[in-house]
Structures are given as C-alpha cells and as structure tokens.
N, C-alpha and C positions, 0 to 999 in steps of 0.2 A: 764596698762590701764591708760589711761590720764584724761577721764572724762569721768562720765557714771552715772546713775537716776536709782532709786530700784526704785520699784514698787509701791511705795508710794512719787514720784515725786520729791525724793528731791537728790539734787545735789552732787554727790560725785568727788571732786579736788585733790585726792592725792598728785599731784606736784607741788600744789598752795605754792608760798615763803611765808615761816612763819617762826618766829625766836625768842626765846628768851634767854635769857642771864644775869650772873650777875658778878660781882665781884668774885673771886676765896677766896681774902681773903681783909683785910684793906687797902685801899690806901690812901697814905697820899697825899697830895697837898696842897703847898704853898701859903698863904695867897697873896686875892689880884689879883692870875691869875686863868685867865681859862686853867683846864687840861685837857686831855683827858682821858676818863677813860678805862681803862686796864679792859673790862669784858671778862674774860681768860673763863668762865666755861659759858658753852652752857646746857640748861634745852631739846632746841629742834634747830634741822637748818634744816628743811626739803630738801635744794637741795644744801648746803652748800655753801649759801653766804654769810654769815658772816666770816673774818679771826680773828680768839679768839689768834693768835699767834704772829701776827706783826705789823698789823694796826690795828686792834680791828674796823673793818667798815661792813656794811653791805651794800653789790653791790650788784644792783636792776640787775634781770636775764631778765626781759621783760619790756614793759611799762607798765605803772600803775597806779590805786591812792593807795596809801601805808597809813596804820594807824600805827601810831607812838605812842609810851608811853614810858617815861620815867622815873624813880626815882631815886635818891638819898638822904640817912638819913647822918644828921650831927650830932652830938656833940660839939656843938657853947655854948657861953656866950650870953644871952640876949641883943639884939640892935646890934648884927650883922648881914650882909645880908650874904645870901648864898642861890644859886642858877643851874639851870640845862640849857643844852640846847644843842639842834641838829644842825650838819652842815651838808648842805648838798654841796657835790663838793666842801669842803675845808671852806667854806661861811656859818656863824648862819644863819638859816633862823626862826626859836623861841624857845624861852627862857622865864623860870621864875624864877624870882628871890623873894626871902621873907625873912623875919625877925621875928626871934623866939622871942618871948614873956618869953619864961623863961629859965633857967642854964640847963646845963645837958641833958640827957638822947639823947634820937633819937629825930631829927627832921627830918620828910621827906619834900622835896620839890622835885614836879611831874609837868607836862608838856606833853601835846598829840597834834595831831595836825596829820590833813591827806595832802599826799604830790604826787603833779603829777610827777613821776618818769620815767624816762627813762629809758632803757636797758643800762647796763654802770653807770649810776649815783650812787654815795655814801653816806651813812649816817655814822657821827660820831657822838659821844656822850660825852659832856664836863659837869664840873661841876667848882664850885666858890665860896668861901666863904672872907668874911673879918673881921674873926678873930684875926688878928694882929700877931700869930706866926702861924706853919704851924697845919692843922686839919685832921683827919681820918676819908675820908667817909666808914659807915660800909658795911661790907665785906658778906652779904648771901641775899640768895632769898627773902626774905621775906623785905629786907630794900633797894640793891641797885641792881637795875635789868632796864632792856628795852627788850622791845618787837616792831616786826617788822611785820605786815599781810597785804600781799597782798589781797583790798578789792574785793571779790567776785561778787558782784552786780552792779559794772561797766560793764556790757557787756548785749547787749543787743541779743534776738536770733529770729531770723524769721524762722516760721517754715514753711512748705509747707509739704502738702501730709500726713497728719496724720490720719491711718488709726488703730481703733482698732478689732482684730481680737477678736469677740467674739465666737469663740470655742475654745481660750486659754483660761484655768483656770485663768492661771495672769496677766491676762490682760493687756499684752505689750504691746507698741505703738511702731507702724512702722515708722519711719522718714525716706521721701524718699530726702525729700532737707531742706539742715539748712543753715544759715548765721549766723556766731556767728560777733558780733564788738565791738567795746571799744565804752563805751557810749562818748568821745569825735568823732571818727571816726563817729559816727551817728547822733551826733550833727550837724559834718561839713556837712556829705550826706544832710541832710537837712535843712542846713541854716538855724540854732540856733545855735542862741551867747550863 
C-alpha cells in the first residue's frame, strides 16, 4: 500500500524517502579542507537511497522539497572555526561554520535547510575545521548524524465526489476522483510565482 487515511483522516506514506544516519565510528580530517563524511551506519533508509558503502550520498528517488539536518561535534581549541555543510550534485549549496569559545570537550556545529530536489539529484555531507593539525569528528548518534525527509505537505489533492456512507459504523469516505500535484506543478497550473 502506497498511501492510504485511517479513519481519523490522517495520512499514512510508508514509501515517503526518509533517512537517517551517522558516523560508524571517529573520523579524522585534515585541518583546513573540506571532507566528506563517511556516515557508514544507517539508524533508517526507508527505500534505500542513501549508499553508507561508497559515496556516503543520498539520491533523491522522486521530486521534491527535501528537509535537511546536519551535525557534526568537534574537539577544537578555542578561536578555531569548524564547520558543516551539504552539497548538492557535487556543489555546497549551505554551510555553517562557528567558533568554539572554549578547549575541549564536543562542540556541535548543525545546519538544516529545505531543498527543491529532483529525481536523480544528490546530497553529500562535508565537514571543516582549522585547527592547525588534523581533528576527530566524533563518531555516534547522538554527536554526528544527518537526516534526510521527504516533505509530506508539498502536494496538494482535489477531491471530487465524496460520499459518506452513513450505515457504515466507520465512517469511510468514498473518493470517486482525486488529483494529487506537487505544490510547484499547481503553482504553475495556476499562474503563481
């Protein structure tokens, strides 16, 4: 079943792309460049577009506005920047970058950001510091992870013919004709920028 409303009107997407992911363990990276990060270990990949084994990318399965989140925790010396950010199709498209305030411990620096995706399009996920020798972004769930969801509430649906049978107990609704669209396709039907 690909999409289908319980009885209480709310929308169930089983095959909607959603994806999360982190770090398997520490990765180091070289002061100075932007890496790519190696998120080996998958929490969920709902239709498995994310590759955790070669290019660490997540290929967009349909069009879409995609919501994006990213993290990474450093171990920096104060007054160094270090920083995250998403490319999409090879190209940043945003980034942030910050500077810790004190020595030691985790610093996280995070980044989200929603993305009009195509069918085929990619996201990569890089990280950056300048620390002056090389630094270990840390390696679990809780400190270097992204997540990938396709937003649900781009489509708009036109319903015709809704009929409720009131001698059903649960009070189903009959849909005899739908139009589902992407809220850009309905923009352009009707001529809004």
């Amino acid at each position: 079943n690909h999409m289908s409303f319980d009885t209480n009107g709310i929308m169930n997407m089983p095959l909607q792309p959603a994806y999360s992911g982190h770090l398997s363990g520490h990765q180091t990276i070289a002061t100075g460049t932007w890496t790519k990060l190696a998120l080996a270990t998958e929490l969920y990949d709902k239709n498995n577009d994310f590759d955790s084994s070669t290019n660490y990318r997540f290929t967009c399965p349909v069009d879409g506005i995609y919501l994006t989140q990213l993290n990474a925790s450093f171990g920096l010396t104060a007054g160094n920047d270090c920083g995250v950010a998403v490319h999409k199709n090879g190209s940043e498209r945003i980034r942030r970058v910050d500077v810790p305030g004190r020595n030691g411990g985790h610093f996280g620096v995070n980044c989200m950001g929603l993305f009009d995706l195509d069918a085929t399009d990619y996201l990569e996920f890089y990280a950056f510091h300048t620390e002056g020798s090389d630094d270990t972004i840390t390696g679990s769930k809780e400190h270097s992870y992204v997540m990938v969801h396709k937003k649900a509430i781009d489509y708009y649906c036109d319903l015709e013919g809704i009929s409720n049978k009131a001698s059903d107990s649960t009070k189903n609704t009959t849909i005899t004709n739908a139009t589902i669209e992407t809220a850009v396709d309905r923009n352009k039907r009707l001529g809004v920028e």
